[in-house]
C-alpha positions, 0 to 999 in steps of 0.5 A: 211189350209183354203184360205185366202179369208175366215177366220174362227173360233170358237166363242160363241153368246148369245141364247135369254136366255143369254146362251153362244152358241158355233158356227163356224164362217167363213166369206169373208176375203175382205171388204163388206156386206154380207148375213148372213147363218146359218148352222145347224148341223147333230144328230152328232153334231157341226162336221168337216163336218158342219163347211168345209159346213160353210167354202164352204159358205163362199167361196161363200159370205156368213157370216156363222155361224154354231151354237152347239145345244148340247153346254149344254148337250154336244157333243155326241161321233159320232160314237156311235149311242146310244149317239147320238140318245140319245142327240138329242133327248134331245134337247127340239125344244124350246131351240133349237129355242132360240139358233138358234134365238140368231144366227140370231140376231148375224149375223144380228149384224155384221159389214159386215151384209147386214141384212139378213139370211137364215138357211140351215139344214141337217138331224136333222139339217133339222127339226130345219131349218123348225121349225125355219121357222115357229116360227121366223119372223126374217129368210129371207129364209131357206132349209131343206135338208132332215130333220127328224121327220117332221111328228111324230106320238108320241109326248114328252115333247121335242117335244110337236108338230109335224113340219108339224102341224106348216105350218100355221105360216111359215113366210118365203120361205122355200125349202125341 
């Protein structure tokens, strides 16, 4: 049982290319105008943790949002490490953009937007944070807690470009 200032549920958004996204949303219950954020999940996926992380934004007065990044290749078992490893690394960082991209533009979109979001990312979620930093101009604010292979020493068709070498086109405040 959530309280009843939030509501919460899951929902689907279109990424750039029209694709369905599956996401948790959860936003204030009461009336009003709101900052939007983006959570990005973990290597385990679309989680219960990640989305009680939505809800505790929202409890704080944020319109939340809490996009599935593997609604294409599909949600690995978390507890096999093998699978996990193996769909995030899967991911290509230009897809997960345009997913993330089509977040920001449906928060932005929503009644009770105030017109702004940040991005907040945790582990893998991280690096999509910072990366989403340096190729959007339309994230206001964003946190990468701990985010992995910031710098990477090998580089593959998924990931053809090393975060930290993207540093000159971050267009927004970044915390890490």
């Amino acid at each position: 049982m959530y309280p009843a200032e939030i509501q919460s549920t899951m929902i689907h958004y279109p990424s750039q290319d029209g694709t369905p996204i599956n996401a948790y949303a959860s936003r204030p219950a009461a009336a009003g105008h709101y900052p939007g954020v983006i959570v990005i999940m973990e290597a385990f996926g679309l989680i219960d943790h990640i989305k009680d992380v939505a809800r505790r934004f929202a409890e704080q007065g944020y319109l939340a949002l809490a996009p599935d990044l593997y609604t294409r290749e599909g949600s690995p078992d978390p507890t096999n490490m093998d699978q996990v490893l193996q769909t995030m690394f899967s991911v290509p960082d230009t897809q997960a953009v345009a997913d993330l991209e089509g977040a920001i533009r449906y928060l932005k979109d929503q009644p009770a937007s105030n017109g702004k979001v940040g991005a907040i990312g945790f582990c893998s979620g991280g690096r999509y944070t910072f990366i989403l930093a340096c190729k959007s101009t339309n994230l206001d604010a964003a946190v990468d807690s701990a985010g992995g292979f910031i710098i990477q020493e090998q580089h593959t068709p998924q990931r053809p470009v090393s975060p930290i070498d993207m540093i000159p086109t971050l267009s927004c405040p970044l915390l890490g």
